[in-house]
C-alpha positions in Angstrom: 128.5 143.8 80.0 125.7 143.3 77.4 126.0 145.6 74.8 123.1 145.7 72.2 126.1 144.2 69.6 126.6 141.3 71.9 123.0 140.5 72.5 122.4 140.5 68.4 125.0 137.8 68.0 123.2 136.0 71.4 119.7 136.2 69.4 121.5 134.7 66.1 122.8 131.7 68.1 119.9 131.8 69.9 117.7 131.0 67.3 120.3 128.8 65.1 120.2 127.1 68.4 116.9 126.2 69.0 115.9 125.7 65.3 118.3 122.9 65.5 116.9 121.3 68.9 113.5 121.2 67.7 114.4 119.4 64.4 117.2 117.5 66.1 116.0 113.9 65.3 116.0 115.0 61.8 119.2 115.7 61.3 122.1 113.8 59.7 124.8 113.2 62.5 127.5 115.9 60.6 124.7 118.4 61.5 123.6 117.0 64.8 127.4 117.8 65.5 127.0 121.0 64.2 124.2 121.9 66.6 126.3 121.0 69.5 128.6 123.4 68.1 126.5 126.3 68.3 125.4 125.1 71.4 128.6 125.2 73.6 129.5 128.5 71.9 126.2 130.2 72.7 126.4 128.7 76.4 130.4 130.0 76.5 129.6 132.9 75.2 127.1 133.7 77.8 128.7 132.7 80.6 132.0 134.3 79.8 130.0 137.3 80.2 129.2 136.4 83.9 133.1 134.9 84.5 133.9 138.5 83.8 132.0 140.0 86.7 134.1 137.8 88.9 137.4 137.6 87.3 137.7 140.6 85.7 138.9 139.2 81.9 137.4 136.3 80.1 140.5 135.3 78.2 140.9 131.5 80.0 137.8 130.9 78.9 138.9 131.2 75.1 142.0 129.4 75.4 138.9 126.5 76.3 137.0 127.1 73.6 139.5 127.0 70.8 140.3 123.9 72.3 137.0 122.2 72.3 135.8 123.9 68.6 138.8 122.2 67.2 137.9 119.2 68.1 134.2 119.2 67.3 135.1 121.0 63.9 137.3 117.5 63.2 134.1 115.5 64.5 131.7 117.2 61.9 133.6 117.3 59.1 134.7 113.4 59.2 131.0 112.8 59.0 131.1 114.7 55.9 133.5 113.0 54.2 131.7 110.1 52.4 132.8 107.7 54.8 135.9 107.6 53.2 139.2 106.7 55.4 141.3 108.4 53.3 139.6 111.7 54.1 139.3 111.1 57.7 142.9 110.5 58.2 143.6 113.7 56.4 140.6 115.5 58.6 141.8 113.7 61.8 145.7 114.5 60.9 145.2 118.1 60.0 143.1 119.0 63.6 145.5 116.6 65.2 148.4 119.2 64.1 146.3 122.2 65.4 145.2 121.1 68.3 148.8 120.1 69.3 149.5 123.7 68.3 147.1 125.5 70.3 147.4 123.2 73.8 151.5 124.3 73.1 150.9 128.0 72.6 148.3 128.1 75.9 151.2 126.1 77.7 154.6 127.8 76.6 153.3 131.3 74.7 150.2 132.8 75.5 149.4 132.0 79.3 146.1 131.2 80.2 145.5 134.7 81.6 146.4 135.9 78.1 144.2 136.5 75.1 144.9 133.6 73.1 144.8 135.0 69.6 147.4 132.4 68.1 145.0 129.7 69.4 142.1 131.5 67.5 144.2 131.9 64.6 144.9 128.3 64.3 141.6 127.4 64.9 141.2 129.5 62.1 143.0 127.3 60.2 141.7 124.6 60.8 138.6 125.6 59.9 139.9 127.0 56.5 141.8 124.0 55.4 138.9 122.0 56.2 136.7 124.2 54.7 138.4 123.9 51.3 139.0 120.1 51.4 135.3 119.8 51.8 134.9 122.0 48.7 137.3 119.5 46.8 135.1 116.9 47.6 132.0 117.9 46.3 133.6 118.8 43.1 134.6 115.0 43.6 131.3 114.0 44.5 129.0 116.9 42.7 125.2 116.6 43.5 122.4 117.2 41.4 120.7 119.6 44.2 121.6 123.3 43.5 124.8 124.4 44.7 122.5 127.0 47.2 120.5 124.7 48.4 123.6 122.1 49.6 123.7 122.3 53.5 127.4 121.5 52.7 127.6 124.4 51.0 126.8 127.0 53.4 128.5 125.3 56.2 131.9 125.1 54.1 131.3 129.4 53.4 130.4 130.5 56.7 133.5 128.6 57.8 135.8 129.7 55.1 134.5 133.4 55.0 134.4 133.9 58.3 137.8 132.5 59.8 139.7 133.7 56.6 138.7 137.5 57.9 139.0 136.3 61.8 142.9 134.7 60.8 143.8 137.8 58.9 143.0 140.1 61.8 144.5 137.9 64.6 147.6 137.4 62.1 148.2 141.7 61.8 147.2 142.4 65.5 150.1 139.5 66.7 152.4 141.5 64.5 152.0 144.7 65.9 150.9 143.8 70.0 151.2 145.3 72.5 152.4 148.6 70.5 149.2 148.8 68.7 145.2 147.7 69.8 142.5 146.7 67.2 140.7 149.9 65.9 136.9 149.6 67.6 135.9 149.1 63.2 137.7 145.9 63.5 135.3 144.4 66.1 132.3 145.6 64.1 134.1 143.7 61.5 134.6 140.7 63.4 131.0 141.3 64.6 129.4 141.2 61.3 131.5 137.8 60.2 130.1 136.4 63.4 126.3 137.2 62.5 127.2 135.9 58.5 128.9 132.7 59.8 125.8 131.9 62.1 123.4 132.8 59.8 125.6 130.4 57.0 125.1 127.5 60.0 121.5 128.4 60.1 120.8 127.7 56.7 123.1 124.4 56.5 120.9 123.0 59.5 117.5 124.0 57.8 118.6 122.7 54.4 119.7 119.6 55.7 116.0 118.4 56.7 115.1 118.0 52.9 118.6 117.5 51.9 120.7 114.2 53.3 124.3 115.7 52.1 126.7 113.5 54.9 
């Protein structure tokens, strides 16, 4: 139920976790957001492990969480926009779109007793597009506080890396289910861009205690 992979990923979120609690006051509300984040996927992830021991598959569970990360990606990332309406609509419109999407495909596609990989694809998505307009507007906006040392930065790779793998995958194994099953490489894969993307959220939260980047 545990394997030694899983319980690595745990630790990361774990600790990205608690390192946010304990500095929580400190934080700008984009990353207060983002703690929350990491928060209701460690907790998911846990007890998905336990929902298995009774139900035997975890996949409504993820049909959930794709939900609910859609929706607090669109919270954090309007805090990030420079208070700018213009960039919020977009923000709000774009998650707006996906989370129509994915509510549709659990409904009419992918049942809730079925792995929802178009919902995690468009959560993907999601996450990419908002990803890059982020980057556009801190060329818009460009800081004079390293490129590295941006908590903006790191949240907008993590995000960007990390679902651009994850929709790639998701996007080849639709094509090709049921004839064909991810190779066991792809979920070290998948594994790995989990540990980079929570490591990339690690750094944003610690950066932004010297660095207010809303």
């Amino acid at each position: 139920m545990f394997s030694t992979r899983f319980i690595i990923y745990l630790i990361v979120l774990f600790v990205t976790l608690v390192w946010g609690l304990v500095h929580f006051k400190k934080l700008s509300n984009s990353y207060k957001l983002l703690v929350l984040l990491v928060g209701y996927t460690f907790i998911s992830e846990t007890l998905s492990r336990f929902y298995y021991l009774f139900a035997a598959t975890t996949f409504p569970l993820y049909h959930i969480i794709a939900v609910v990360s859609i929706i607090l990606n669109a919270m954090i990332y309007t805090k990030l926009s420079y208070n700018n309406k213009k960039s919020n609509s977009i923000i709000i419109g774009i998650s707006a779109v996906f989370l129509t999407l994915c509510i549709l495909n659990s409904v009419l596609v992918q049942p809730i007793n079925t792995f929802p990989s178009h919902s995690l694809m468009l959560h993907g998505l999601q996450s990419i597009s908002l990803a890059l307009f982020s980057y556009l507007q801190m060329l818009k906006h460009p800081s004079e506080v390293s490129l590295t040392k941006q908590p903006m930065f790191w949240l907008n790779t993590g995000n960007f890396v990390f679902y651009g793998l994850t929709f790639t995958i998701f996007s080849v194994f639709n094509v090709f289910y049921p004839t064909a099953t991810m190779a066991s490489w792809v979920y070290w894969l998948i594994w790995m861009g989990n540990i980079f993307l929570y490591s990339c959220y690690f750094l944003a939260i610690h950066l932004n205690l010297s660095t207010k980047n809303e």
